[in-house]
C-alpha positions as CSV (number, residue, x, y, z in Angstrom):
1,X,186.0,159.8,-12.0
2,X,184.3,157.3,-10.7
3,X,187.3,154.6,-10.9
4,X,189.2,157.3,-8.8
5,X,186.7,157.6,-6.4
6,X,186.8,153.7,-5.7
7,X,190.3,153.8,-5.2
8,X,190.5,156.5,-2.6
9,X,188.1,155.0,-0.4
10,X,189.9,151.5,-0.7
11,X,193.3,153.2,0.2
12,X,191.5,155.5,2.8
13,X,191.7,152.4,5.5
14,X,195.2,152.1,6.9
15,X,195.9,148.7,6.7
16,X,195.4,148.1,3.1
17,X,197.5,151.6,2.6
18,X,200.4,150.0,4.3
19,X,200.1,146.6,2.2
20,X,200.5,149.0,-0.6
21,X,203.6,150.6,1.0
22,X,205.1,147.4,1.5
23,X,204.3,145.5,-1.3
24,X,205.4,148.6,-3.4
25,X,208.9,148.7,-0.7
26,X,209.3,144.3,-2.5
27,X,207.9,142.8,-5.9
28,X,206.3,140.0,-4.2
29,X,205.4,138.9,-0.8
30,X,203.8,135.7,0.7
31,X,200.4,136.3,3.2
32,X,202.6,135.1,5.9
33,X,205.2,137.6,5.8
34,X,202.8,140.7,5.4
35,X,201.2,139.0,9.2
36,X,204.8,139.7,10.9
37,X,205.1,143.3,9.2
38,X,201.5,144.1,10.5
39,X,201.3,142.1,13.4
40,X,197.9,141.3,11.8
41,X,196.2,137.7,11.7
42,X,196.1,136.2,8.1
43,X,192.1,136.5,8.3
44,X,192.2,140.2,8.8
45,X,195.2,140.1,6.6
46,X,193.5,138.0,4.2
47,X,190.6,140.3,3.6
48,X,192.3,143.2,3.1
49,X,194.3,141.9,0.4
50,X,191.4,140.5,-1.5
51,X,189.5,143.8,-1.3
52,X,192.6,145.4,-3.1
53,X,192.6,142.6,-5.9
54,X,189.3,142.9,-6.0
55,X,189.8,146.4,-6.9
56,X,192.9,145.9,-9.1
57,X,195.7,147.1,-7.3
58,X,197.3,143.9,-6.5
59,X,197.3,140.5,-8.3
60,X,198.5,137.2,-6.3
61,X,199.9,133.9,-7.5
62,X,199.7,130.4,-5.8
63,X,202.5,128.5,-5.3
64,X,202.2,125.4,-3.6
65,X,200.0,125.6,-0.6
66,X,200.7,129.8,-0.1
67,X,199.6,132.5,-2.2
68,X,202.2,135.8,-3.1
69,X,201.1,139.4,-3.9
70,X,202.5,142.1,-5.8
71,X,201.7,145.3,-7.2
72,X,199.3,144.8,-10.5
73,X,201.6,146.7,-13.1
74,X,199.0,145.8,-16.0
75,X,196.6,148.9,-14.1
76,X,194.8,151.6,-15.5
77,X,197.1,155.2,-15.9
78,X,195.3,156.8,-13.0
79,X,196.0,153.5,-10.8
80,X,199.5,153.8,-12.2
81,X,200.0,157.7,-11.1
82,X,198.7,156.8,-7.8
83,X,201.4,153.9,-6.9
84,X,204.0,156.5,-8.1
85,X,202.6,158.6,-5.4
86,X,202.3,156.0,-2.7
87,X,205.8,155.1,-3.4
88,X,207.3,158.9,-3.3
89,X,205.1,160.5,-0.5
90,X,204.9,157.9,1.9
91,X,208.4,157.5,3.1
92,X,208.3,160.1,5.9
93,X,204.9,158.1,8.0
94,X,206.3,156.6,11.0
95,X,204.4,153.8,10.9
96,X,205.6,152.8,7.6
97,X,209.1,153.4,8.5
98,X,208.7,150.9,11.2
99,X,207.0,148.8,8.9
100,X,209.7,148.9,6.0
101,X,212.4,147.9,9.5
102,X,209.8,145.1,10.2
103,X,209.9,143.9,6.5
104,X,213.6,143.5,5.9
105,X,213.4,141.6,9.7
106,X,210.5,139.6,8.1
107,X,212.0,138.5,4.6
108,X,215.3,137.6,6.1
109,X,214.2,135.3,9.1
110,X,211.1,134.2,8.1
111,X,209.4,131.1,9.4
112,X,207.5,130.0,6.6
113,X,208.3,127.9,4.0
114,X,206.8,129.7,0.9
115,X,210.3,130.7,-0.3
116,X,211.1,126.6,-0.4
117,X,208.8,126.1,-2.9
């Protein structure tokens, strides 16, 4: 129960909720391009995404100079059931709909050069 608990009030602040969304819309994505989806600086970015390692929901990956997050798949059954839900029930939100618009924009033309490497 407790394990639950954790993960609700991590996925009860909206930010981190719609990192979820979009990480769980791609399989991996760079710092940089979750900033243009959120309009967010990387140090607000930046915290929110170690707070949901942290928790493990998300593992990340260096490559080079940037670092890439995805979805941890290697998560515990109830972790599991709830990015099954994420991924089903949040497709209606409007804000995530503009942020799944933002995200194709964001992968296609974006400025950083993580995808060199």
């Amino acid at each position: 129960m407790e394990e639950l608990i954790r993960i609700f009030e991590i996925l009860g602040d909206e930010t981190r909720l719609r990192i979820m969304k979009i990480l769980l819309e791609r399989d991996t994505l760079c710092v940089c391009e979750i900033m243009q989806v959120l309009g967010a600086s990387q140090t607000r970015v930046s915290k929110h995404l170690r707070i949901l390692k942290d928790a493990g929901l998300l593992k990340s990956k260096k490559k080079g100079l940037w670092v890439h997050y995805s979805i941890n798949k290697n998560s515990s059954k109830n972790m599991k059931e709830i990015l099954l839900f994420l991924k089903e029930m949040l497709n209606e939100d409007g804000i995530l709909i503009k942020d799944k618009k933002r995200l194709a924009k964001a992968v296609k033309f974006s400025q950083c050069k993580c995808k060199i490497v």
